[in-house]
Backbone as CSV, one residue per row, in Angstrom:
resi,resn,N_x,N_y,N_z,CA_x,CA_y,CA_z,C_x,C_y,C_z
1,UNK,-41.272,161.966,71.454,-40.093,161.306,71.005,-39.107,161.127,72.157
2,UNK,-38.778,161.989,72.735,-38.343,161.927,74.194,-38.670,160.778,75.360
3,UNK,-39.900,160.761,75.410,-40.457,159.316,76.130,-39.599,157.816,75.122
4,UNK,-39.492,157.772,73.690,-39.796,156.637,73.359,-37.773,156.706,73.515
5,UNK,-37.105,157.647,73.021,-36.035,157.701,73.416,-35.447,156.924,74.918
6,UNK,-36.321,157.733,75.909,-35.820,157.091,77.588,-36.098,156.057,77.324
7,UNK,-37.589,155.707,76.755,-37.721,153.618,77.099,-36.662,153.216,76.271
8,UNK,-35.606,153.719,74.990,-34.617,153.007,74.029,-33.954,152.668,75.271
9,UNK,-33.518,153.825,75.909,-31.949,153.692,76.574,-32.562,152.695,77.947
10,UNK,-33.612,153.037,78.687,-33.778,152.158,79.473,-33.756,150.342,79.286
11,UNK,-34.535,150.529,78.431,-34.047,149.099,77.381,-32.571,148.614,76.748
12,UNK,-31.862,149.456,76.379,-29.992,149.469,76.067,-29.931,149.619,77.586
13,UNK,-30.081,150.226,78.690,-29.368,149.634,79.608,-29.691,148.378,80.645
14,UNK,-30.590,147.816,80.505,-30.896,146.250,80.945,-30.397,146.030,80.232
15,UNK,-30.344,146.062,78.646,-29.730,144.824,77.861,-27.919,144.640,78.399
16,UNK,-27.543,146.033,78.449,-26.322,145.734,78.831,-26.377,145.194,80.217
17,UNK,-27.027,145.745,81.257,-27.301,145.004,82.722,-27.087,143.322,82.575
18,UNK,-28.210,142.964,81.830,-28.366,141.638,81.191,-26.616,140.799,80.589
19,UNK,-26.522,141.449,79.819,-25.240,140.913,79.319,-23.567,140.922,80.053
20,UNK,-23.643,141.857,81.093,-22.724,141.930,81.996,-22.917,140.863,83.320
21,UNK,-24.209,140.814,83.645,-24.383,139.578,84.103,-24.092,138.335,83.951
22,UNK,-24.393,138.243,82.543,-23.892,136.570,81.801,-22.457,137.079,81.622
23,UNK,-21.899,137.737,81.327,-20.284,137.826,81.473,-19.619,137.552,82.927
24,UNK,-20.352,138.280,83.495,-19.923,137.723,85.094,-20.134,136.883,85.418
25,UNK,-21.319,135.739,85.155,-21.390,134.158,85.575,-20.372,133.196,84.766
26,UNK,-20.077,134.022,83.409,-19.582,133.041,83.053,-17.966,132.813,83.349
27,UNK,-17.197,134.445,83.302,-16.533,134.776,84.132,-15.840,133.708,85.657
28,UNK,-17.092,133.584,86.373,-17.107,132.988,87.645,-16.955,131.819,87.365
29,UNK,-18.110,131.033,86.259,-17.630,129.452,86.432,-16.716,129.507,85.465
30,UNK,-15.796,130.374,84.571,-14.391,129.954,84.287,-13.630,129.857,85.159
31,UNK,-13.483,130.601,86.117,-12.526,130.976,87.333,-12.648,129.408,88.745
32,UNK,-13.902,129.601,88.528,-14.242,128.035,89.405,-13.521,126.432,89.072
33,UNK,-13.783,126.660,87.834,-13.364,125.313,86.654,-11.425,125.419,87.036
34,UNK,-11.128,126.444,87.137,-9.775,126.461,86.829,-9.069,126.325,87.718
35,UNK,-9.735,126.999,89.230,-9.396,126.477,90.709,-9.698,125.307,90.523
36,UNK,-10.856,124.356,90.251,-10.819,122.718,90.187,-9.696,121.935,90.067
37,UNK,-9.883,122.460,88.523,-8.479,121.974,87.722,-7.148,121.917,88.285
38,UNK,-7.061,122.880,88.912,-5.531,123.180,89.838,-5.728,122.520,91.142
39,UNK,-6.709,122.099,91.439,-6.543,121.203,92.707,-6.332,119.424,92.248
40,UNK,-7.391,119.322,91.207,-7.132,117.876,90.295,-5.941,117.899,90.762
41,UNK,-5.043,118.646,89.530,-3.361,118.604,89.280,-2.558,117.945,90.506
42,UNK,-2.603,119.219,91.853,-2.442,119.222,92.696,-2.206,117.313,93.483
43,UNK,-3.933,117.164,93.601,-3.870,115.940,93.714,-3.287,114.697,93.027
44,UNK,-3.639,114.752,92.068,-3.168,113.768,91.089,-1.411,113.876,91.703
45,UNK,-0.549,114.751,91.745,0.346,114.382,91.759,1.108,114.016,93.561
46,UNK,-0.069,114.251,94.176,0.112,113.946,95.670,-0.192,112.458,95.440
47,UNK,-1.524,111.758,94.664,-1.523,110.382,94.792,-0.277,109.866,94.286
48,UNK,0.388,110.387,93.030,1.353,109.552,92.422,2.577,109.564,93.273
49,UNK,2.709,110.596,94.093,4.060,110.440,95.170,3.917,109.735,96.424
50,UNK,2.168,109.241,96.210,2.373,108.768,97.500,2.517,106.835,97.222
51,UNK,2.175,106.837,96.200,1.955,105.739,95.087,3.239,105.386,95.502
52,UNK,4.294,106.141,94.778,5.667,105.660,94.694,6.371,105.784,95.750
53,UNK,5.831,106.453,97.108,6.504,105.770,98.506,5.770,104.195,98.889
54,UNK,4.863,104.089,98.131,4.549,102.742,98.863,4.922,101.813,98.344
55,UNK,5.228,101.672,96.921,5.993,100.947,96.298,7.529,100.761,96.895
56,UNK,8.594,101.877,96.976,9.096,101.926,97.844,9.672,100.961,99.155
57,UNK,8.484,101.545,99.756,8.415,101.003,101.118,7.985,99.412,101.011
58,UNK,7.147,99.160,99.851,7.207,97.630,99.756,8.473,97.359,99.520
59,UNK,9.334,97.525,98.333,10.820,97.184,97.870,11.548,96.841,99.760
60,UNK,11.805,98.033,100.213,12.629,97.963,101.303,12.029,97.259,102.877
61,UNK,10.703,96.354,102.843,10.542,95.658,103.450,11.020,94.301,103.007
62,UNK,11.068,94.034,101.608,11.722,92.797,101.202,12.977,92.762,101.088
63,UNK,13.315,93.786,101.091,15.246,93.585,101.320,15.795,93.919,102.714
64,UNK,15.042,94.236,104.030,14.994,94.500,105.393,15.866,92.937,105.440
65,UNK,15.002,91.741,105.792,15.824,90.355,105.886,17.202,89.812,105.462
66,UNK,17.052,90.505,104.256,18.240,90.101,103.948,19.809,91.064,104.466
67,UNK,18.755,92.492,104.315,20.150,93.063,105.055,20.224,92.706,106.366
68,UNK,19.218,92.060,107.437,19.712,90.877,108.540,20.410,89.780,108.554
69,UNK,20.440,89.159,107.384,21.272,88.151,106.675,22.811,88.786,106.730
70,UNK,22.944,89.615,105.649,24.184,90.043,105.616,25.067,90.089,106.880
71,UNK,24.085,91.181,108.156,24.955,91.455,109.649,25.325,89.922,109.772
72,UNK,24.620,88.752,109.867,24.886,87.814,110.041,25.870,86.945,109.407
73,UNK,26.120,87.260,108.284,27.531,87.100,108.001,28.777,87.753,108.257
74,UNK,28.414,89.158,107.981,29.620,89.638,108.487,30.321,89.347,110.237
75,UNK,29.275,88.832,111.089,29.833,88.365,112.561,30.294,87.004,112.564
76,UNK,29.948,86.164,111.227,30.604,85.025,110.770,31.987,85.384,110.440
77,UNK,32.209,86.240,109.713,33.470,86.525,109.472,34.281,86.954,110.248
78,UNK,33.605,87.706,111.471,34.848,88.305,111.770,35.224,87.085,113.459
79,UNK,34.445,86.173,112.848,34.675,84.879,114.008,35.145,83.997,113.159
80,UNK,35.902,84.178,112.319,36.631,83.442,110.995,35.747,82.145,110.985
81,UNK,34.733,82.249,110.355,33.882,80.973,110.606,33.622,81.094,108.714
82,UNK,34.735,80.423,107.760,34.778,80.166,106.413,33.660,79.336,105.735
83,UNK,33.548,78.527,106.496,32.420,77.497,105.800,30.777,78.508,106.312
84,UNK,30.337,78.612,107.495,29.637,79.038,107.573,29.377,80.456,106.843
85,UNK,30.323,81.488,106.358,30.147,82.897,105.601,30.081,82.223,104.674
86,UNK,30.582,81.510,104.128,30.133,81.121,102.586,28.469,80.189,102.470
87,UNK,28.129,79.545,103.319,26.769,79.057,103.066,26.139,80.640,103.338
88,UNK,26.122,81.127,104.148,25.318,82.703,104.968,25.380,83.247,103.160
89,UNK,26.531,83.740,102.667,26.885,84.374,101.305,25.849,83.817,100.016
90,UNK,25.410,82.722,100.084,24.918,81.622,99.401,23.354,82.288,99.274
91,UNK,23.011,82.019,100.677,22.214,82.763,101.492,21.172,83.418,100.945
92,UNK,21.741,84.853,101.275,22.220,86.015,101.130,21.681,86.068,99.680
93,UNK,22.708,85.764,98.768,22.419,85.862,97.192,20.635,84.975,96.826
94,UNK,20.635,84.136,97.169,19.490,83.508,96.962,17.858,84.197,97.257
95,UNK,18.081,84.640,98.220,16.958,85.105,99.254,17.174,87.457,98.380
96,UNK,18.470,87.300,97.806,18.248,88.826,97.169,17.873,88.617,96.033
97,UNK,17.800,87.334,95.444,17.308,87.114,93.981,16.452,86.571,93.396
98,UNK,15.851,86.249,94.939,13.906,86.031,95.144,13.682,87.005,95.438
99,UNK,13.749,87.814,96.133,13.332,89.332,96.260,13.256,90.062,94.983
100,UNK,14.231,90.145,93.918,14.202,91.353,93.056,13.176,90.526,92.129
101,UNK,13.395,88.911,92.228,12.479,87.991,90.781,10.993,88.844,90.955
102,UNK,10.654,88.668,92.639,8.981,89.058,93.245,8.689,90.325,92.748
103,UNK,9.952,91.240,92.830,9.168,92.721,91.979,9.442,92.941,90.714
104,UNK,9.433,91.377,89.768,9.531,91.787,88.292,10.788,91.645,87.803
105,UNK,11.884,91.325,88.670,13.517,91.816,87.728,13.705,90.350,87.201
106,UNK,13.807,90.007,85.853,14.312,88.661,85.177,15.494,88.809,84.189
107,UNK,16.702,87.676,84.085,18.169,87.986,84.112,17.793,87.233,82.448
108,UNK,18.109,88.557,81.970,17.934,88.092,80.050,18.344,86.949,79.628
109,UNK,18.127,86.435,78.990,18.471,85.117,78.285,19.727,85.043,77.173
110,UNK,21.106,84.272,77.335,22.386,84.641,76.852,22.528,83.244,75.741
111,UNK,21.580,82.203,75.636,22.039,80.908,74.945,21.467,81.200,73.592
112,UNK,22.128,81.050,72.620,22.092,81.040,71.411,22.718,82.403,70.320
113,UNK,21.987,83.048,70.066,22.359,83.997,68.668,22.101,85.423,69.655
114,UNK,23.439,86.338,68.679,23.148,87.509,69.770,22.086,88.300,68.861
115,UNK,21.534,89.001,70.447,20.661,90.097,70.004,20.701,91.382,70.388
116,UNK,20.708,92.431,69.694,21.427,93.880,69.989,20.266,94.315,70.491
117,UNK,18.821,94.251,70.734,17.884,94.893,71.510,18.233,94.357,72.988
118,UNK,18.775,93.597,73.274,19.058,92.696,75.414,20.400,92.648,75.324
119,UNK,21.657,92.823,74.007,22.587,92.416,74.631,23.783,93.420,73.966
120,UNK,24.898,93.343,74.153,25.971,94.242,74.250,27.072,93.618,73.658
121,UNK,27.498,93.899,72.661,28.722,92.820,72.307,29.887,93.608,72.740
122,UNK,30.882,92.754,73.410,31.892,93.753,73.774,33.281,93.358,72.883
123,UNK,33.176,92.340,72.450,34.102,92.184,71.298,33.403,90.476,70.364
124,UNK,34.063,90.397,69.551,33.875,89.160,68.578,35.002,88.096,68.253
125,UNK,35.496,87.138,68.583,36.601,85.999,68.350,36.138,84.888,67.887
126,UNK,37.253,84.445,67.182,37.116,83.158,66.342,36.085,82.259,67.491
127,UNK,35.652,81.139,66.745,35.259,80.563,68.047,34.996,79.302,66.832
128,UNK,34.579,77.464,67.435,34.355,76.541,66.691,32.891,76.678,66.691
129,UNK,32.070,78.158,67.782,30.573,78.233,67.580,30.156,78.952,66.609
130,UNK,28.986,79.031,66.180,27.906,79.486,64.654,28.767,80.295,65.467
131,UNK,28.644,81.334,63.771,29.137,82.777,63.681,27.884,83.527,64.147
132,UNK,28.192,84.396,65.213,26.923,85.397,65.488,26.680,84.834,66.957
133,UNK,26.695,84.151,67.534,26.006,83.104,68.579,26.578,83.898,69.868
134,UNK,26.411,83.699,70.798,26.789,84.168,72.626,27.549,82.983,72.799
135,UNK,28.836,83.107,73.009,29.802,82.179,73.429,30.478,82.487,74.857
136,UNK,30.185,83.932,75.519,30.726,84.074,77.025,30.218,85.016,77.274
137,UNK,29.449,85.260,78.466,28.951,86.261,78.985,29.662,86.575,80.186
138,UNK,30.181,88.266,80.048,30.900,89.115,80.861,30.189,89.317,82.076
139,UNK,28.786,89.934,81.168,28.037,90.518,82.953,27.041,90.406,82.658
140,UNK,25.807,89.838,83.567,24.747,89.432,83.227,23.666,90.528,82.814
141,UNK,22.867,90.585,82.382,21.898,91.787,81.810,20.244,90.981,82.463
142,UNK,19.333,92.241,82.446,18.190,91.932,83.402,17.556,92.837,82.658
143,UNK,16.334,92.760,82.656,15.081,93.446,82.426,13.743,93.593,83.481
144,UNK,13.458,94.409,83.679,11.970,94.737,84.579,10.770,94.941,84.081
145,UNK,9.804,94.152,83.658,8.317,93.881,83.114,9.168,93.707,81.767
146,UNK,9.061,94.447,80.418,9.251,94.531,78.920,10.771,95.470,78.621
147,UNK,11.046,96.419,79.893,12.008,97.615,79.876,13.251,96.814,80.078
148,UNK,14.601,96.997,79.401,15.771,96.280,79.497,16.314,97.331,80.859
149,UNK,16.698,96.355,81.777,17.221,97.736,82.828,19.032,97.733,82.383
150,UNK,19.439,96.202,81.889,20.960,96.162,81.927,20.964,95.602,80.922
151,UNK,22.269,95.696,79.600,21.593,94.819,78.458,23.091,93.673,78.958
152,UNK,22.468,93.004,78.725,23.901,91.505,79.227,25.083,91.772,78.166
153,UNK,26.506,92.226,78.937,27.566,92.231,77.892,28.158,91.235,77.634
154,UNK,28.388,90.925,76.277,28.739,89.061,76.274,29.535,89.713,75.056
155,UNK,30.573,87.933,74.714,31.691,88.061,73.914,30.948,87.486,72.728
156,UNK,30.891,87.820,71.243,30.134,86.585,70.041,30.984,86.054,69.332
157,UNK,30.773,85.131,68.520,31.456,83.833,67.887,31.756,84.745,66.479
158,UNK,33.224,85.344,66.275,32.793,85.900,64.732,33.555,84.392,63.959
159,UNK,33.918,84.971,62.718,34.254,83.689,61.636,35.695,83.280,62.235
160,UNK,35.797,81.516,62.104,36.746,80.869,62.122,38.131,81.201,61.695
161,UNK,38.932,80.489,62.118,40.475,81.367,61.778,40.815,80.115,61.140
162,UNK,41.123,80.631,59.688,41.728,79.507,58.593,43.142,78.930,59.190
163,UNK,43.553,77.480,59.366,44.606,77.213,59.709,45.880,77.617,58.508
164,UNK,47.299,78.205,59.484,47.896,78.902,58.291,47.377,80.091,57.929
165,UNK,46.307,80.764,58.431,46.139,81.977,57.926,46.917,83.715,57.890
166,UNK,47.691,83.217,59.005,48.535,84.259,59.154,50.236,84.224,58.611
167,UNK,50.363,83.343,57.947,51.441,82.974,57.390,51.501,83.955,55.908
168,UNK,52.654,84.318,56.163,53.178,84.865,55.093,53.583,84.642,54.222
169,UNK,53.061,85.144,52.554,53.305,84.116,51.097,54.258,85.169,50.829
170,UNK,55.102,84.368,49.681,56.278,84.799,49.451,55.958,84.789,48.053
């Protein structure tokens, strides 16, 4: 009984041999997987910063010219040269508003009926236009791809002012 005893335990201890083994491999490729994982991360967020310097660095090669433009006006000015700073100014605006159009920026649309998702009412006055409508825009509003970056603040047409309406009945 003694013999069949030692072969039990010799047998219980491979099995455990056995099973501490597969705990330790598996152990290892958890530990492997998770260093991966943390380098992924790692990376992933090195591409995305490097992503967004190059974007970046595109933006500020297209506005490089124009801030050459600008010096070039300002030495217009200070050679009081009026007609020429104002074409340079002209310029200037044109050549910064092909630049922002090229990376997506488009200046919301203000003609007709207001809309509270693009636009901003900053007050409402009589007006002879439909009630509701964009009758003056304060400051222009822009959007980039679908995202509103500025919503356009404009004045709207509320209801007409009855002639005599403020007259006092007796």
């Amino acid at each position: 009984m003694t013999e069949e005893r030692a072969d039990q335990e010799v047998q219980d201890v491979d099995e455990l041999a056995a099973v501490t083994r597969e705990r330790d491999d598996y152990l290892d490729r958890l530990q492997r997987l998770k260093a991966e994982f943390d380098n992924y991360r790692k990376r992933a967020a090195r591409d995305q910063e490097s992503f967004a310097a190059r974007a970046n660095e595109s933006l500020v090669k297209e506005l490089l010219p124009i801030l050459d433009d600008l010096e070039r006006a300002l030495d217009a000015a200070e050679r009081h040269e009026e007609a020429k700073l104002e074409d340079g100014v002209r310029l200037i605006h044109q050549a910064f508003s092909q630049a922002l159009r090229k990376q997506g920026l488009e200046e919301i649309e203000t003609d007709g009926r207001f809309d509270p998702h693009v636009h901003e009412s900053l007050l409402s006055q009589p007006s002879e236009a439909e009630e509701g409508s964009v009758i003056e825009v304060v400051q222009k509003g822009y959007r980039l791809g679908d995202r509103v970056l500025r919503p356009a603040r404009v004045v709207i047409a509320g209801p007409r002012e009855e002639p005599g309406g403020n007259e006092q009945r007796q």
